[in-house]
KOLKOLLUM-487268 format. One record per residue (C-alpha): x, y, z; chain; residue in three letters. Coordinates in Angstrom, 2 decimals, always signed. Layout:
N
> X / Y / Z / A / ALA
...
% end
This chain:
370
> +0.00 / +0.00 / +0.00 / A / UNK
> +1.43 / +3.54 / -0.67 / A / UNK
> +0.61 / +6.54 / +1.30 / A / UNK
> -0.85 / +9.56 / -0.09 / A / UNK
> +1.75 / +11.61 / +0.03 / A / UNK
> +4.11 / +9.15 / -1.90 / A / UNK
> +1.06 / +8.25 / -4.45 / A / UNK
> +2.10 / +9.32 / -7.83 / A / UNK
> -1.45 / +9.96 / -8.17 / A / UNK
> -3.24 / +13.29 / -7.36 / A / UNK
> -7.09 / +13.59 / -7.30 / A / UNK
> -9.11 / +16.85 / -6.92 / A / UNK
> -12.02 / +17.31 / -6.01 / A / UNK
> -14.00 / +19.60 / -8.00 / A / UNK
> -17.46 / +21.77 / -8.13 / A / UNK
> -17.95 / +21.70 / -11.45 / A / UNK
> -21.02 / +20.84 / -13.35 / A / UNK
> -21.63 / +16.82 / -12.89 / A / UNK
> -19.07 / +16.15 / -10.24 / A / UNK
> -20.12 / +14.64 / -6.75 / A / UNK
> -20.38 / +17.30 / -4.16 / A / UNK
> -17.14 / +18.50 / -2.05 / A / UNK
> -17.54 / +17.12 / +1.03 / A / UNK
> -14.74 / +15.56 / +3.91 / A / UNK
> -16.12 / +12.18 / +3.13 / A / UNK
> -15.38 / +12.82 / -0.81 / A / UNK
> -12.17 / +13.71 / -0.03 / A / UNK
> -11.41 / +11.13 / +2.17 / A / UNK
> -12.64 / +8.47 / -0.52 / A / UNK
> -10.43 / +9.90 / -2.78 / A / UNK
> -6.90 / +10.16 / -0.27 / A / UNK
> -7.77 / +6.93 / -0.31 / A / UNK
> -8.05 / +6.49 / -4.32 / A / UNK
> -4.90 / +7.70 / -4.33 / A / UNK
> -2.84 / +5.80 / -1.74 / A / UNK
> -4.24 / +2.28 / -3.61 / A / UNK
> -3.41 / +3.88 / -7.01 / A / UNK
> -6.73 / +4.22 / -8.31 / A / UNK
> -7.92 / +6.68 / -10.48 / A / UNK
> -12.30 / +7.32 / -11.02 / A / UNK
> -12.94 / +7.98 / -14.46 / A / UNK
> -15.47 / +10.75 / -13.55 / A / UNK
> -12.67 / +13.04 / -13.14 / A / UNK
> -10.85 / +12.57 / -15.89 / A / UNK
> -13.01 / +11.20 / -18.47 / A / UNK
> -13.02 / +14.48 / -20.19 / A / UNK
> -9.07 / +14.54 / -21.14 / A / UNK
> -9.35 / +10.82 / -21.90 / A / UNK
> -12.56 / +10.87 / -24.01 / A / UNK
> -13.32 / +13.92 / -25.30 / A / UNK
> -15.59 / +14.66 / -28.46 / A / UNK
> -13.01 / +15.29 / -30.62 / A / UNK
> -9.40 / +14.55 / -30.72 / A / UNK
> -7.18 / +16.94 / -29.09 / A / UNK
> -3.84 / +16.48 / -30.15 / A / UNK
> -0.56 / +17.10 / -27.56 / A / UNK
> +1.56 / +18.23 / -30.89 / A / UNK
> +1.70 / +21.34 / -32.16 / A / UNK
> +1.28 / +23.06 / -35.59 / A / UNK
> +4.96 / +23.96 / -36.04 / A / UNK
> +7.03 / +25.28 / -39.57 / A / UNK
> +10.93 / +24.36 / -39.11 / A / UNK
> +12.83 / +26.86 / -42.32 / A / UNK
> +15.09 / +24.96 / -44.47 / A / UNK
> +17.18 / +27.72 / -45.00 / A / UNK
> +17.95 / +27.56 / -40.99 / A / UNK
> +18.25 / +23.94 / -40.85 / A / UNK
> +20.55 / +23.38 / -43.64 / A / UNK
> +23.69 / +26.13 / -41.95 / A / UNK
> +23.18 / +24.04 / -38.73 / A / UNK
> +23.50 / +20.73 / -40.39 / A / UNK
> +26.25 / +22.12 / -42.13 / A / UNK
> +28.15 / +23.88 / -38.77 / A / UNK
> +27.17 / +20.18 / -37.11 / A / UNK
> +29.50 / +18.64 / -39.99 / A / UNK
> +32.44 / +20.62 / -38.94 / A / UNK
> +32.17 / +19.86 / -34.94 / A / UNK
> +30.62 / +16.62 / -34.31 / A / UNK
> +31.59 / +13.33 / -35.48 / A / UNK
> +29.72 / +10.45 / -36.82 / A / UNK
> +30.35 / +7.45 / -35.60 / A / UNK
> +29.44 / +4.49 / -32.58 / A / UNK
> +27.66 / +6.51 / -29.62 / A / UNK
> +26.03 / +8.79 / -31.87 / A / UNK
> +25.52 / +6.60 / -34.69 / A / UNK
> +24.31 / +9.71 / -37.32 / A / UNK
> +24.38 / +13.19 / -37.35 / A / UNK
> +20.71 / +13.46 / -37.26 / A / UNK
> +19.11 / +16.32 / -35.86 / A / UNK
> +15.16 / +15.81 / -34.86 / A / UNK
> +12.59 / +18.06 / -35.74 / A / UNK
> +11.39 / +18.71 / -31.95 / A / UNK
> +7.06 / +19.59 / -31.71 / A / UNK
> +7.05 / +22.62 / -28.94 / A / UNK
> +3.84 / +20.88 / -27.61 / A / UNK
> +5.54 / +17.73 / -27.10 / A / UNK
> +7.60 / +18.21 / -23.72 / A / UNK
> +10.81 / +18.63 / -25.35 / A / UNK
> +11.02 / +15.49 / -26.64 / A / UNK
> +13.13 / +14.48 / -29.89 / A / UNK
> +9.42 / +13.94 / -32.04 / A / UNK
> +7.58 / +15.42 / -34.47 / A / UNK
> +4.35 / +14.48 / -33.58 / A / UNK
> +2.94 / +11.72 / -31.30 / A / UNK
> +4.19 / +8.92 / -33.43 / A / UNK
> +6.44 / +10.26 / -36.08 / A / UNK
> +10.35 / +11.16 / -36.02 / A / UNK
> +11.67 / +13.61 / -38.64 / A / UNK
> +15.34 / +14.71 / -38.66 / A / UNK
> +17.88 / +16.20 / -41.06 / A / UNK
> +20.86 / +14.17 / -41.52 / A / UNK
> +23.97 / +15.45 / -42.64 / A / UNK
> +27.08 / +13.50 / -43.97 / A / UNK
> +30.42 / +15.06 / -44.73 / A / UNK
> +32.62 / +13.88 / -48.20 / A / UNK
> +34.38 / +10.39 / -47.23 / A / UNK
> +32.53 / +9.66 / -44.30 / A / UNK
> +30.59 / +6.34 / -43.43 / A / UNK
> +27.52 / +6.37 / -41.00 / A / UNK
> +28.00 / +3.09 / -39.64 / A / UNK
> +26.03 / +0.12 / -40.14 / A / UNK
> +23.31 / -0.81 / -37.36 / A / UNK
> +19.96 / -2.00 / -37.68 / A / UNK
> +16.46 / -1.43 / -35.60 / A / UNK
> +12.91 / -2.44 / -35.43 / A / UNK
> +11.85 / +1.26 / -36.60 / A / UNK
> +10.77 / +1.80 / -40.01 / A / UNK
> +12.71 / +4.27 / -41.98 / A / UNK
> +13.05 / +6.53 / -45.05 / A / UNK
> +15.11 / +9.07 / -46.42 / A / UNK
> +14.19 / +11.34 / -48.86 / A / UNK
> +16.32 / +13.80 / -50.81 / A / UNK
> +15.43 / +17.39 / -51.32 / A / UNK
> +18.43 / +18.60 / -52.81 / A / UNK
> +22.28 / +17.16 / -53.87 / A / UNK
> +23.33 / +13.40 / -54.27 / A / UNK
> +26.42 / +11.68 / -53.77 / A / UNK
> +25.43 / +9.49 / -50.76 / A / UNK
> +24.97 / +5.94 / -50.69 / A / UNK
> +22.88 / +3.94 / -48.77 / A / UNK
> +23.58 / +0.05 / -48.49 / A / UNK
> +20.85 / -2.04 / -47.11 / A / UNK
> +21.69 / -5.28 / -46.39 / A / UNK
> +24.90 / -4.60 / -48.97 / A / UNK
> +22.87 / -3.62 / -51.50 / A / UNK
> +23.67 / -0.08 / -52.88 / A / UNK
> +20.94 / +2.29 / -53.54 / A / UNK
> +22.27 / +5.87 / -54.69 / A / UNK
> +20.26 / +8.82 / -53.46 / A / UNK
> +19.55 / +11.95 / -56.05 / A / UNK
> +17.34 / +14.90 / -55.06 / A / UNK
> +13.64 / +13.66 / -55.44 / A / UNK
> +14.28 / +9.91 / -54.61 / A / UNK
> +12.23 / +8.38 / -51.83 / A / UNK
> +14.43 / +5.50 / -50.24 / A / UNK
> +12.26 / +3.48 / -47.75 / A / UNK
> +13.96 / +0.94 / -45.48 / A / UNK
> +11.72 / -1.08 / -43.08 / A / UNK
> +12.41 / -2.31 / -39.97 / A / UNK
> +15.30 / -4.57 / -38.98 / A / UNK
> +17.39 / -4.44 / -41.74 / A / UNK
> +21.39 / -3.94 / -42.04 / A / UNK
> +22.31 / -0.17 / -43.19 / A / UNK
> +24.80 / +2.25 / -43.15 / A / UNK
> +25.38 / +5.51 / -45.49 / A / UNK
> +28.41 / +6.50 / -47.06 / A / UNK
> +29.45 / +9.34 / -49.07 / A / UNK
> +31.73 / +9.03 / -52.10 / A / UNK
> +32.45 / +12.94 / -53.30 / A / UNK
> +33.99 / +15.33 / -52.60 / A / UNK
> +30.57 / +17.07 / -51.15 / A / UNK
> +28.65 / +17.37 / -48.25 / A / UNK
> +25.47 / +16.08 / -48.69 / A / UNK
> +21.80 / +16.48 / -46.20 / A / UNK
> +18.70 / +15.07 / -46.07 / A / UNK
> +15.63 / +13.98 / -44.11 / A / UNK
> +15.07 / +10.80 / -42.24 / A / UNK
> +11.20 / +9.51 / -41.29 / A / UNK
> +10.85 / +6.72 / -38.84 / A / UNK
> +8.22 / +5.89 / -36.02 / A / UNK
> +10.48 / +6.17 / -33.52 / A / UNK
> +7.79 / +8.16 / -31.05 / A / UNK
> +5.32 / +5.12 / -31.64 / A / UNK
> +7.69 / +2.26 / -30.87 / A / UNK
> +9.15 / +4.24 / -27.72 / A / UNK
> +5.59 / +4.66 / -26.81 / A / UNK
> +4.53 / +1.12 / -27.21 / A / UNK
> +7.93 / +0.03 / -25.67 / A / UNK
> +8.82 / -2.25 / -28.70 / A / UNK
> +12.11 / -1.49 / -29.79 / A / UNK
> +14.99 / -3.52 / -30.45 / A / UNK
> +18.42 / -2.23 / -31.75 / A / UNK
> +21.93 / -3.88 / -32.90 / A / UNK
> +25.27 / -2.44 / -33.84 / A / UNK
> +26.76 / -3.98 / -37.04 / A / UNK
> +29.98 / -3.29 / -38.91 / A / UNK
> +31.53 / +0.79 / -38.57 / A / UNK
> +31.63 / +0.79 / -42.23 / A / UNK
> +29.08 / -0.07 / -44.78 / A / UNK
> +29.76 / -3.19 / -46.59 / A / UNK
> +30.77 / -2.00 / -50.45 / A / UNK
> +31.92 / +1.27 / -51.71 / A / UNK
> +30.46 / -0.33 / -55.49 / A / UNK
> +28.09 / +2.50 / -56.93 / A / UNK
> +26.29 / +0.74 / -59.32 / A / UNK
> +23.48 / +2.97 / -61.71 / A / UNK
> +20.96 / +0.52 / -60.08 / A / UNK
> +20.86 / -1.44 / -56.90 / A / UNK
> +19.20 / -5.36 / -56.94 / A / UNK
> +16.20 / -4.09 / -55.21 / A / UNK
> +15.35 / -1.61 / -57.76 / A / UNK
> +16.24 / -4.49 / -60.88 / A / UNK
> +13.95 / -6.84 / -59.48 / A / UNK
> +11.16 / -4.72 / -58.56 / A / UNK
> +11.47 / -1.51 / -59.93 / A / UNK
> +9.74 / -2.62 / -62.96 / A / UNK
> +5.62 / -1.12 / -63.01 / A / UNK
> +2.96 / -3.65 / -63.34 / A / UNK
> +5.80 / -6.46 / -63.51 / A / UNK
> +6.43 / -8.72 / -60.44 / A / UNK
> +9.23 / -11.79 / -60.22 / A / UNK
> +7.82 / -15.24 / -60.28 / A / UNK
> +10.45 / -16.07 / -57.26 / A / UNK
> +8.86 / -13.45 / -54.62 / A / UNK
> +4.82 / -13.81 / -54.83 / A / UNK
> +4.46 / -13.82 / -51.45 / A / UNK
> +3.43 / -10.58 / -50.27 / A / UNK
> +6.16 / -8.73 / -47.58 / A / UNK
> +5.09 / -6.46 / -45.06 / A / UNK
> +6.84 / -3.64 / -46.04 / A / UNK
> +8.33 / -2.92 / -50.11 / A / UNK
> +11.18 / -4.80 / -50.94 / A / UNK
> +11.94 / -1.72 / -53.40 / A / UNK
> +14.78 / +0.24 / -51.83 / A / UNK
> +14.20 / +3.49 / -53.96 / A / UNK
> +11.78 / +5.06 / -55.90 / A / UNK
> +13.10 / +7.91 / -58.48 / A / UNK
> +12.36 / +11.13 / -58.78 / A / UNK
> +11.58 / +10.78 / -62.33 / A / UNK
> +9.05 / +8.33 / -62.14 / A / UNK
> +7.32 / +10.42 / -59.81 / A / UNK
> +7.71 / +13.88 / -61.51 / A / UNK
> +5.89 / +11.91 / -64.31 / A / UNK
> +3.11 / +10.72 / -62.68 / A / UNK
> +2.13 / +13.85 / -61.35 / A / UNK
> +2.99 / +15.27 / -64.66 / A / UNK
> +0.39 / +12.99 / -66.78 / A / UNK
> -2.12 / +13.60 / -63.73 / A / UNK
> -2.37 / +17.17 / -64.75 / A / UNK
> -2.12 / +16.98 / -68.72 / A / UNK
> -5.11 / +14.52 / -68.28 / A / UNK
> -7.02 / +16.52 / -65.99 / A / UNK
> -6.46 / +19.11 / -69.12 / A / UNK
> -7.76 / +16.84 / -71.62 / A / UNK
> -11.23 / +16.32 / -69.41 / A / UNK
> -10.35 / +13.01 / -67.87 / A / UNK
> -10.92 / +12.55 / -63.83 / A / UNK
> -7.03 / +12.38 / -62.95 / A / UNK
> -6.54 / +14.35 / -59.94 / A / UNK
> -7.21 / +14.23 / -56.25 / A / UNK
> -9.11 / +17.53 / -56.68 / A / UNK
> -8.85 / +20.60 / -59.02 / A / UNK
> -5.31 / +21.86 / -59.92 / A / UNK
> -4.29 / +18.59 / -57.67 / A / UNK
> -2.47 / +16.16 / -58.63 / A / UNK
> -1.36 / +13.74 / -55.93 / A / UNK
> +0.72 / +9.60 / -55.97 / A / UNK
> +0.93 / +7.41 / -52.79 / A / UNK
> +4.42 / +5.45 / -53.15 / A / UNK
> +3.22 / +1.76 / -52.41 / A / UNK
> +4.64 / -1.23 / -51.73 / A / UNK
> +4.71 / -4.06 / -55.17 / A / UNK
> +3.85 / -7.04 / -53.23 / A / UNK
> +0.41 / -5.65 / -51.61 / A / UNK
> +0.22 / -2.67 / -53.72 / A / UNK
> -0.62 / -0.98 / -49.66 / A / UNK
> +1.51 / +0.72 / -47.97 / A / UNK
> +5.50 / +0.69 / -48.20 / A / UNK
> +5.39 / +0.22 / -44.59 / A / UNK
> +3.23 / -0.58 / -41.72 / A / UNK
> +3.39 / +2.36 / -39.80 / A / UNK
> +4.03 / +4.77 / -42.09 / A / UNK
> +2.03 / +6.09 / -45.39 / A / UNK
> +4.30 / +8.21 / -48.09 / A / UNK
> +2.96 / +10.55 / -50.66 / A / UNK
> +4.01 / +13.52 / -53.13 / A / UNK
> +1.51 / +16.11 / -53.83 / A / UNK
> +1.98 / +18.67 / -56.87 / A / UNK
> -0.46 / +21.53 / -56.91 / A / UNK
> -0.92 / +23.37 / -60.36 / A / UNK
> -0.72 / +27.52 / -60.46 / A / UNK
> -3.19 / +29.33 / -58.79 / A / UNK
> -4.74 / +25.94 / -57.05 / A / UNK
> -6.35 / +25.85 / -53.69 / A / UNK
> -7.70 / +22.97 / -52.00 / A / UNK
> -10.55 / +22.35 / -49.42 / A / UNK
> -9.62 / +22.13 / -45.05 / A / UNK
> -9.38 / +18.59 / -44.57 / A / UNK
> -9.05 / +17.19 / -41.09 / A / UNK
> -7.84 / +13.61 / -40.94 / A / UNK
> -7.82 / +11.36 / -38.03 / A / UNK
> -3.12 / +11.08 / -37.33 / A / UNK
> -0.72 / +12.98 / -37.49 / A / UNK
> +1.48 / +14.09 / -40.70 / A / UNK
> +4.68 / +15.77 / -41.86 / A / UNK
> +5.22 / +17.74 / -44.97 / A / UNK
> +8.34 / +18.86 / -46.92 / A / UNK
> +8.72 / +21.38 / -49.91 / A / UNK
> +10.30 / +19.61 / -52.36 / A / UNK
> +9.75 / +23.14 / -54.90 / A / UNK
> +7.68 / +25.85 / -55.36 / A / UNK
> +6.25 / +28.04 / -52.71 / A / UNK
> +2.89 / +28.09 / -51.76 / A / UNK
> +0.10 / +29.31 / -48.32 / A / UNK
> -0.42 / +26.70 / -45.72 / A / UNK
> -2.74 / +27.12 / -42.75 / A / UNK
> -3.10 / +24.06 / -40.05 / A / UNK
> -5.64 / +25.05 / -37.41 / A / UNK
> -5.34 / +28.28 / -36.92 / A / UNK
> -1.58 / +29.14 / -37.71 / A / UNK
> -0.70 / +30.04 / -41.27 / A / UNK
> +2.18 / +30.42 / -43.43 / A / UNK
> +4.16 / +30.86 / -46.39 / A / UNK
> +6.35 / +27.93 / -47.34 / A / UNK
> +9.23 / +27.25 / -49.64 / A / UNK
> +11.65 / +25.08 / -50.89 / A / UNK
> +12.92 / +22.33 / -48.08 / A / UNK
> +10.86 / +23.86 / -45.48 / A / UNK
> +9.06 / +21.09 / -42.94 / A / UNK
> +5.74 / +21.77 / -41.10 / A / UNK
> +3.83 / +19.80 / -38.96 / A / UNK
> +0.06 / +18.94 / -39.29 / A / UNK
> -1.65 / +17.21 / -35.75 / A / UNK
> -4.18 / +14.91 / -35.50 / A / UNK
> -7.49 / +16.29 / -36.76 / A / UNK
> -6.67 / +19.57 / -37.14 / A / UNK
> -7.85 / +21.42 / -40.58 / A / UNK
> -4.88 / +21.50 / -43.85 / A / UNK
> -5.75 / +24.06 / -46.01 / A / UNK
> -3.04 / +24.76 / -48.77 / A / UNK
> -3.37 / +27.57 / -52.11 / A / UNK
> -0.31 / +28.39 / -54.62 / A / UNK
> -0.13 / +30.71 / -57.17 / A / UNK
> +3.10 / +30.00 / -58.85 / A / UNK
> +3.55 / +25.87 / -58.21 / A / UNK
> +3.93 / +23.96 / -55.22 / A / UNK
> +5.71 / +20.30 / -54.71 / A / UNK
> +4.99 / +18.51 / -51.06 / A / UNK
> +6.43 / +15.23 / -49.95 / A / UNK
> +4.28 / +14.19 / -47.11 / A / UNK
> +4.33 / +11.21 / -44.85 / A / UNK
> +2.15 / +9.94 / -41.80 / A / UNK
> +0.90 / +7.84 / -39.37 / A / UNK
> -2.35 / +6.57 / -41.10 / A / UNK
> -1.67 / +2.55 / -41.46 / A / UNK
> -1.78 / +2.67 / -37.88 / A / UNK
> -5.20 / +3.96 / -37.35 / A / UNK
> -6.79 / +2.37 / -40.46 / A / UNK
> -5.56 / -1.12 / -39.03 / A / UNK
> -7.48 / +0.14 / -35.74 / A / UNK
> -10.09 / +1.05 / -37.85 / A / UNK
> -10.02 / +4.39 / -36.22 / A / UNK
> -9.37 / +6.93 / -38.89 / A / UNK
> -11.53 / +9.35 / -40.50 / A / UNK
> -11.22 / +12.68 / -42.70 / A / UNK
> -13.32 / +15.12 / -43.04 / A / UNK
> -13.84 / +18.15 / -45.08 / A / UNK
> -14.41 / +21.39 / -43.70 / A / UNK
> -17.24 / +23.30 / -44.97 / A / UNK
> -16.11 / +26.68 / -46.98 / A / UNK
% end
């Protein structure tokens, strides 16, 4: 039995519309509440049930053109190596406690890797991607296959798999890493393992195994038909991308229903064996808005986080608004309005947490009326 003054727990008794009236008896009911760790709903079923979710996260803008000279100054005075494992530096939510997370359940950092160095090779249960705004020159090797990254590309890597990164120019090269870090940390379902300081091969080939065995649309190998729970594709190229979003438009011209919406041309990178998902936990997208497009306020049930891959463009989330460029990253919480408008072009990357609440069967979207 703990005593009330060592109880973690602290209950208050209040006079508020439909609580029980203040009286010493109450209060002694509830001293003792606390001392046997017990909690009544009554009092807090408010914060845990409300009508409507309230998110903890923020609706926060992080510049690129501020991130990128502190990656850059982080090159020239910290190392990368065992103990810190990358130069990574997370994008930290101001409603989140000061924790390294961009929302509830998603981690996004920019990584930074100086000319000749190797970001050693370890492997976790967290699902990861990089994706490449701007340069190339870096390597990735999964498992020791080589994927080259090139602004654009979208290189996923699921859970539990061997990779390092290593840099063969004579250039400094950044980018941003997704992973559910917050989610697994949360859920307390994390494993992690130390492998070799430097990646396996310093071969660059124009295209790694993953991407000649399944990079191939509509095609799939006789020898892997049994669907994997994440894509076996290691990166997926700008070009093909730029293209899709491309012909989206040009047959939205031509009269033919192409587009997510007006203007709005939108691809959801998916995984070839399930054609869901690239990973479990995490949903990928790129979103190209035409000139002079706006779309509607959604609200969607989990959290995301955007990038400017080009163009400029107006974003409000809730009620916070701003204008956006190239690399910048902004944060949109659970179930709180997106409303976006461009009048010269705009190019998002987005990623989020929806698998997770569609396997829950607990997301919804909604469009705000005008």
């Amino acid at each position: 039995m703990t005593t009330a003054s060592e109880s973690p727990v602290t209950i208050t008794a209040s006079d508020a519309e439909n609580q029980p009236e203040r009286t010493p008896e109450l209060e002694a009911l509830y001293r003792g509440f606390e001392s046997e760790l017990l909690i009544p709903l009554w009092t807090e079923i408010g914060d845990l049930m409300p009508p409507a979710p309230r998110s903890k996260a923020s609706a926060h803008l992080w510049r690129w053109n501020t991130l990128l000279p502190m990656a850059e100054r982080a090159g020239e005075l910290v190392p990368v190596g065992r103990g810190g494992e990358r130069r990574a530096i997370a994008l930290a939510n101001p409603g989140l406690a000061g924790r390294p997370f961009a929302t509830p359940t998603l981690w996004a950092a920019i990584q930074y890797l100086n000319p000749g160095e190797d970001a050693p090779v370890h492997r976790h249960t967290q699902n990861a991607f990089r994706f490449v705004v701007e340069g190339e020159g870096v390597w990735t090797v999964v498992n020791g296959d080589p994927v080259a990254m090139r602004r654009g590309d979208f290189l996923p890597q699921a859970g539990w798999n061997w990779h390092g990164h290593h840099n063969n120019t004579d250039r400094p090269m950044a980018w941003i890493d997704g992973l559910d870090i917050p989610f697994q940390y949360f859920g307390e379902s994390t494993f992690f393992e130390f492998g070799p300081d430097e990646v396996e091969t310093r071969e660059a080939p124009e295209k790694s195994r993953s991407e000649r065995l399944w990079a191939h649309p509509g095609l799939r190998p006789l020898t892997h038909l049994t669907p994997a729970p994440a894509t076996p594709l290691l990166a997926y190229r700008w070009e093909y991308t730029d293209r899709a979003l491309s012909d989206q438009l040009a047959l939205e011209a031509e009269g033919y229903p192409a587009t997510a919406g007006p203007g709005h041309a939108a691809v959801r990178y998916t995984n070839p064996t399930t054609g869901g998902d690239v990973m479990p936990t995490i949903r990928t997208e790129f979103h190209r808005l035409a000139r002079d497009t706006e779309t509607a306020a959604v609200r969607e049930v989990g959290s995301s986080v955007y990038q400017v891959f080009e163009g400029s463009g107006q974003v409000s989330v809730g009620d916070v608004s701003w204008t956006v460029e190239r690399g910048d990253l902004f944060v949109v919480p659970s179930w709180q309005p997106l409303h976006l408008s461009t009048e010269h072009g705009l190019d998002l990357f987005r990623f989020s947490d929806t698998p997770i609440f569609e396997r829950l069967d607990q997301h919804r979207v909604q469009e705000d009326p005008k």
